[in-house]
NUVO-215402 format. One record per residue (C-alpha): residue number from 1; y, x, z. Coordinates in steps of 0.2 Angstrom, whole numbers, plus 2048, in hexadecimal, padded with zeros to 3 digits. Layout:
BEGIN
(r NUM (Y X Z))
...
//
This chain:
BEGIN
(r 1 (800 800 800))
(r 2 (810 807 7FB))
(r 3 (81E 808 80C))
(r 4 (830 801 805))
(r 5 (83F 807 810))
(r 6 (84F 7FF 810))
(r 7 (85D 80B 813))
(r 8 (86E 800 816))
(r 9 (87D 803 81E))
(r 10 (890 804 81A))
(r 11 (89B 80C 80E))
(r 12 (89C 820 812))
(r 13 (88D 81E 821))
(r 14 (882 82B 81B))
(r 15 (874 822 814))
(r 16 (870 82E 806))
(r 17 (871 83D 814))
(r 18 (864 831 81C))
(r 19 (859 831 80D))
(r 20 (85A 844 808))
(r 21 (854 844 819))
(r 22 (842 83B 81A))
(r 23 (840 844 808))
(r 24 (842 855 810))
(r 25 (837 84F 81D))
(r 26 (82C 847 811))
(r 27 (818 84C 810))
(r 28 (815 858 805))
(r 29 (80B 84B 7F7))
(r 30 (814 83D 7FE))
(r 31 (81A 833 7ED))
(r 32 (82D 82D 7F0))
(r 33 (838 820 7E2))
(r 34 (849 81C 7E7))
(r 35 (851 80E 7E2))
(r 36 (864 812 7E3))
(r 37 (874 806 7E1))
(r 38 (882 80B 7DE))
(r 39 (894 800 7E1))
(r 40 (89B 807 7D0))
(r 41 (897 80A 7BF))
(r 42 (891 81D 7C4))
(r 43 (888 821 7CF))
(r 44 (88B 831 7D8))
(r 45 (87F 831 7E5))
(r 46 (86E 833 7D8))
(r 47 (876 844 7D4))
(r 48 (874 847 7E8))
(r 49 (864 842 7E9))
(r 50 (861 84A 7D8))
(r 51 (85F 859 7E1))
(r 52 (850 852 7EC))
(r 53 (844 84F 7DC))
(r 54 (840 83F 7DE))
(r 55 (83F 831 7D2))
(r 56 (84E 826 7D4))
(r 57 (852 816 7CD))
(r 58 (863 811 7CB))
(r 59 (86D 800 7CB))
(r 60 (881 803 7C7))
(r 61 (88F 7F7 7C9))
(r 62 (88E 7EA 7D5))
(r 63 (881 7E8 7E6))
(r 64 (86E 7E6 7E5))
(r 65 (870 7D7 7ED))
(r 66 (87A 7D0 7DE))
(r 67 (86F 7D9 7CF))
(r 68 (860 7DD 7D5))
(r 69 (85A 7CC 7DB))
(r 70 (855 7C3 7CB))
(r 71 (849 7D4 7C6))
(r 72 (846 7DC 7D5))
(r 73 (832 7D6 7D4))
(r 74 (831 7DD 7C3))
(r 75 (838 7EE 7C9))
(r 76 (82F 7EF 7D7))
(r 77 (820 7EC 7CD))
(r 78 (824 7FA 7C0))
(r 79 (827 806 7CB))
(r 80 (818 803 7D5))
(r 81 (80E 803 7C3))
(r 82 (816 812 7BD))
(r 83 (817 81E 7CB))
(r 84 (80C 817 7D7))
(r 85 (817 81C 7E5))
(r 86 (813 81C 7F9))
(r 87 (825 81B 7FC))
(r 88 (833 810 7F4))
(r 89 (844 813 7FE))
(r 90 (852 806 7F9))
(r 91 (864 80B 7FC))
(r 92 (870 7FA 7F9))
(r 93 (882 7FC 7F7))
(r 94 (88B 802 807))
(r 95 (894 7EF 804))
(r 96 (883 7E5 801))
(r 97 (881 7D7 80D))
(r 98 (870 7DB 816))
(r 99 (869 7CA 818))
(r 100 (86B 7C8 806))
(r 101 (860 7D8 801))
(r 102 (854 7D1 80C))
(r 103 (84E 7C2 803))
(r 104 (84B 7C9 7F6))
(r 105 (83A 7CE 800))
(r 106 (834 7BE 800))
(r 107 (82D 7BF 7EC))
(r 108 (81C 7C2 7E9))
(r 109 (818 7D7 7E6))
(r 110 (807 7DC 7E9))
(r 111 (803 7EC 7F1))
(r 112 (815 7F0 7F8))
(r 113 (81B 7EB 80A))
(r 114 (82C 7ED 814))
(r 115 (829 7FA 81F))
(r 116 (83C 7FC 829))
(r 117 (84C 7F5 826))
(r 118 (857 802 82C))
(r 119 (86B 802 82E))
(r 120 (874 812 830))
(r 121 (888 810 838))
(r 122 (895 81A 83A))
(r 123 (89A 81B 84C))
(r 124 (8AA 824 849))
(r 125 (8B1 814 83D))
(r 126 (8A7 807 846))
(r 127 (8B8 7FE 84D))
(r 128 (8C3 7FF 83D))
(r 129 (8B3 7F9 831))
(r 130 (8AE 7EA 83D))
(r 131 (8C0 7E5 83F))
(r 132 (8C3 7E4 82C))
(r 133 (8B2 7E0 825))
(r 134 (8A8 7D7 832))
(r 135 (89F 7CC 827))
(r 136 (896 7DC 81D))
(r 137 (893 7E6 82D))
(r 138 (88E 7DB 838))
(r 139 (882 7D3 82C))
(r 140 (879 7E6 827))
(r 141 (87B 7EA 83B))
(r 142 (871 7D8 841))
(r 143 (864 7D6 833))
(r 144 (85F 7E8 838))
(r 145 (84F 7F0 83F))
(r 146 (856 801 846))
(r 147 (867 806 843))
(r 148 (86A 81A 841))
(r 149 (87C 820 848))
(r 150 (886 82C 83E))
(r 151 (894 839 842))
(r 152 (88E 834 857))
(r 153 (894 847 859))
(r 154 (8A8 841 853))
(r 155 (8AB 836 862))
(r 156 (8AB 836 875))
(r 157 (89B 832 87E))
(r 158 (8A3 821 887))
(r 159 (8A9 81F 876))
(r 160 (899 81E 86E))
(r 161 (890 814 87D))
(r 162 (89D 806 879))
(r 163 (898 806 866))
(r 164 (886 803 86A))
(r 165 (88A 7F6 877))
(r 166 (891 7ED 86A))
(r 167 (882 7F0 85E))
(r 168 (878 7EA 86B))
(r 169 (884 7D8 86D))
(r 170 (87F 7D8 85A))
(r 171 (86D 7DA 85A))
(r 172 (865 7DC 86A))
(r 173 (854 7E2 863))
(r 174 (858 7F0 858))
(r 175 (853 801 85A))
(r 176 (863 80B 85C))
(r 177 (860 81F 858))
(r 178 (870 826 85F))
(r 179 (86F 839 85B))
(r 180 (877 846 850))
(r 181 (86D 846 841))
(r 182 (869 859 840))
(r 183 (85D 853 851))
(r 184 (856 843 849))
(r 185 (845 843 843))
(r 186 (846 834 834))
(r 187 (830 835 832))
(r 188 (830 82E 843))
(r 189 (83F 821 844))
(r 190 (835 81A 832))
(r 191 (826 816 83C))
(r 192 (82F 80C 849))
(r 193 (830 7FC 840))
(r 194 (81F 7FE 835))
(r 195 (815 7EE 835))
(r 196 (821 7E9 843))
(r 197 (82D 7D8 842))
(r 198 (834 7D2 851))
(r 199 (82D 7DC 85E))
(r 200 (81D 7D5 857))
(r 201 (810 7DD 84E))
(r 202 (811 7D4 83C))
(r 203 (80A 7D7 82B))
(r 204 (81C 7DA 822))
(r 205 (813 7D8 80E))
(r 206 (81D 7D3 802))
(r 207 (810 7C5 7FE))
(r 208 (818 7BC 80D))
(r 209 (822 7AE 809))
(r 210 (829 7A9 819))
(r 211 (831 7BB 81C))
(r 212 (842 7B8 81F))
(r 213 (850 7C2 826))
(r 214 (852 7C4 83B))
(r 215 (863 7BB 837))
(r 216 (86E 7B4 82A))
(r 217 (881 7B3 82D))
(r 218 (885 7A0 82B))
(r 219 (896 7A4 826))
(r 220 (89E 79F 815))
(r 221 (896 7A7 808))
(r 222 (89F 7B8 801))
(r 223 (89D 7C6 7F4))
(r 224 (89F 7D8 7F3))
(r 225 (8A7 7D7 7E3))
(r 226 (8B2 7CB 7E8))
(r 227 (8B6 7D4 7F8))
(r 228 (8B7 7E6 7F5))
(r 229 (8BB 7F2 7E4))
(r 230 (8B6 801 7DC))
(r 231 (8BC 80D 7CF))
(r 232 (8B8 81B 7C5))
(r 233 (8C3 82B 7C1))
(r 234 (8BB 835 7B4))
(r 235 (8C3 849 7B6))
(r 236 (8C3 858 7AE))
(r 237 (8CE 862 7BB))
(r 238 (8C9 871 7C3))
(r 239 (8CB 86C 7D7))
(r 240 (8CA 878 7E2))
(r 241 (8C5 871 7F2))
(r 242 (8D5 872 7F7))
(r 243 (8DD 868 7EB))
(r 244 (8D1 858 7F1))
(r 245 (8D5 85B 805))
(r 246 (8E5 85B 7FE))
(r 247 (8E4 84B 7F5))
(r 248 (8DB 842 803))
(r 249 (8E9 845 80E))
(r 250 (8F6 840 804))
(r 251 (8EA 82E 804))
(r 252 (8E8 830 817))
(r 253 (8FB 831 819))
(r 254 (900 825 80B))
(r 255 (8FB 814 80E))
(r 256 (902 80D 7FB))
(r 257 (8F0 811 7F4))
(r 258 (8E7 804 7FB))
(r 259 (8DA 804 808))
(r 260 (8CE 810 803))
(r 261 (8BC 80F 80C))
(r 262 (8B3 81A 802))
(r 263 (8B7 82B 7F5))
(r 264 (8A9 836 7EE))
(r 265 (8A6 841 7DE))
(r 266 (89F 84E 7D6))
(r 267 (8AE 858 7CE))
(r 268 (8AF 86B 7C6))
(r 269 (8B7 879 7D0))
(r 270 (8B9 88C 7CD))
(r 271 (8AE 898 7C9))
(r 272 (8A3 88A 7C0))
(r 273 (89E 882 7D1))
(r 274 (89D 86E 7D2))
(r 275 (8A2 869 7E2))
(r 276 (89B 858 7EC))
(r 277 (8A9 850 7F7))
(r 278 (8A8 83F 802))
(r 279 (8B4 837 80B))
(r 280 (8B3 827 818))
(r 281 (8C4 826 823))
(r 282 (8C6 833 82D))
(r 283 (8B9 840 824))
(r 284 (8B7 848 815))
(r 285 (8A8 856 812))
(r 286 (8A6 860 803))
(r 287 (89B 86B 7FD))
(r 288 (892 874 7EF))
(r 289 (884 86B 7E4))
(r 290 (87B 86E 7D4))
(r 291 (87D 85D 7C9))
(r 292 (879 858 7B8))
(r 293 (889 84F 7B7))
(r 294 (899 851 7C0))
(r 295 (8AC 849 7BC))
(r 296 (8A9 838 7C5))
(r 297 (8B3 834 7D4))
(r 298 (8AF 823 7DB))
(r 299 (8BC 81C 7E6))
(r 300 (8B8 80C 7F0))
(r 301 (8C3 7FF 7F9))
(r 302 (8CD 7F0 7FB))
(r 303 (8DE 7ED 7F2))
(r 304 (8DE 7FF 7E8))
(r 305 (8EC 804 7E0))
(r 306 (8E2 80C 7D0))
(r 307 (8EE 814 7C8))
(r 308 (8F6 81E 7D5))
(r 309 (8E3 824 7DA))
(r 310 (8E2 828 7C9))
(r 311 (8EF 832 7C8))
(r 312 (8EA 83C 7D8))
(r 313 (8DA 843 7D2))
//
């Protein structure tokens, strides 16, 4: 039976860091497919994983939940038929609605079954993201199985007990792994939830048809694409790293860009280097990567103001 992992969480969280993880962790013969979506028409993080050499398979503009419903079945069923994987790990949009993603797993699929539903959250912008978009985070935080904190070394002890407090309020029965992630060991915390569904040991097979989510939001219904944007700059520059700490500060300080969730790209810098930068309020890494393709900048957020960001890259 091949193991499917759902991988959410929000915008910048560090599920792809989460991934390269269990795949550098992996078994030696352990067969891994990665279904990989992307909010945007490119989608930078394959070329991440890229370097992992893994199969991905990759869905581009809009969330899973949106595009992927109608044919997830059938590309389920190909993958399983071509590679014959014992692992498929799914990563939806940072901006897909969980519960959504979710019932999609009550189809029909042979020989596959749910085997953890994990959510990985930034501690350091927990207050600003569920302020402004409560209903996305908390419907990836309740309809979780264990929720994996990020950046826990950025913030104060009493800090970080009061962002899990509040997890806690919002679902009392997850398993919370609150550690930084150089000490977490992903093999284990994908066995915590396997053949498990409320704290009840229960055949998770996608042949189930009463699977269902722990908890749908009963609010008004509401999209991604209705709720958040994305662009694309395409560049040839030369940046120096430099030149992009540069530019995020000048977004950091200048509010007339819009509110900006989410920058990352693969761009050309000297010497022929390609350089890998990701940004989320507050932080912004860079570093060194070999890719295939580089130039795409993908910027994410509400109320953008395109062609000023344009014009900054």
């Amino acid at each position: 039976m091949t193991k499917i992992d759902l991988i959410s969480g929000f915008l910048g969280a560090g599920k792809t860091t989460f991934i390269k993880k269990i795949i550098d962790e992996k078994d030696e013969n352990e067969r891994i497919i990665i279904i990989e979506n992307e909010f945007g028409e490119v989608n930078i993080d394959s070329e991440i994983l890229g370097e992992t050499k893994v199969e991905i398979e990759e869905v581009t503009g809009g969330c899973i939940c949106c595009t992927l419903i109608g044919n997830f079945k059938e590309c389920i069923k190909n993958i399983l038929e071509q590679y014959n994987p014992d692992r498929i790990i799914i990563e939806p949009s940072g901006v897909a609605m969980l519960s959504d993603i979710l019932k999609i797993f009550n189809i029909k699929i042979e020989n596959a079954y749910l085997n953890s539903i994990i959510t990985i959250v930034d501690v350091e912008n927990f207050d600003e993201y569920i302020d402004n978009f409560g209903e996305f985070y908390k419907d990836q935080i309740i309809n979780s199985k264990t929720i994996v904190l990020s950046r826990v070394e950025n913030i104060l002890k009493e800090n970080l007990n009061c962002v899990v407090e509040r997890i806690k309020e919002l679902n009392s029965k997850a398993n919370i792994i609150a550690s930084t992630w150089e000490n977490i060991l992903v093999k284990e915390i994908l066995k915590i939830d396997e053949n498990r569904f409320d704290d009840k040991k229960v055949d998770m097979n996608l042949s189930k048809p009463n699977f269902k989510p722990m908890k749908v939001m009963k609010k008004a219904k509401i999209s991604a694409d209705d709720t958040f944007e994305s662009i694309i700059i395409k560049t040839s520059k030369v940046l120096k790293k430099e030149h992009i700490e540069r530019i995020v500060k000048e977004i950091n300080l200048d509010n007339n860009y819009g509110h900006i969730l989410r920058i990352k790209g693969i761009v050309k810098s000297y010497n022929n280097e390609l350089i890998q930068f990701d940004y989320v309020p507050n932080d912004l890494s860079m570093k060194n990567i070999n890719a295939t393709k580089y130039g795409d900048i993908c910027i994410i957020g509400t109320e953008l103001k395109k062609e000023l960001l344009k014009n900054l890259f």
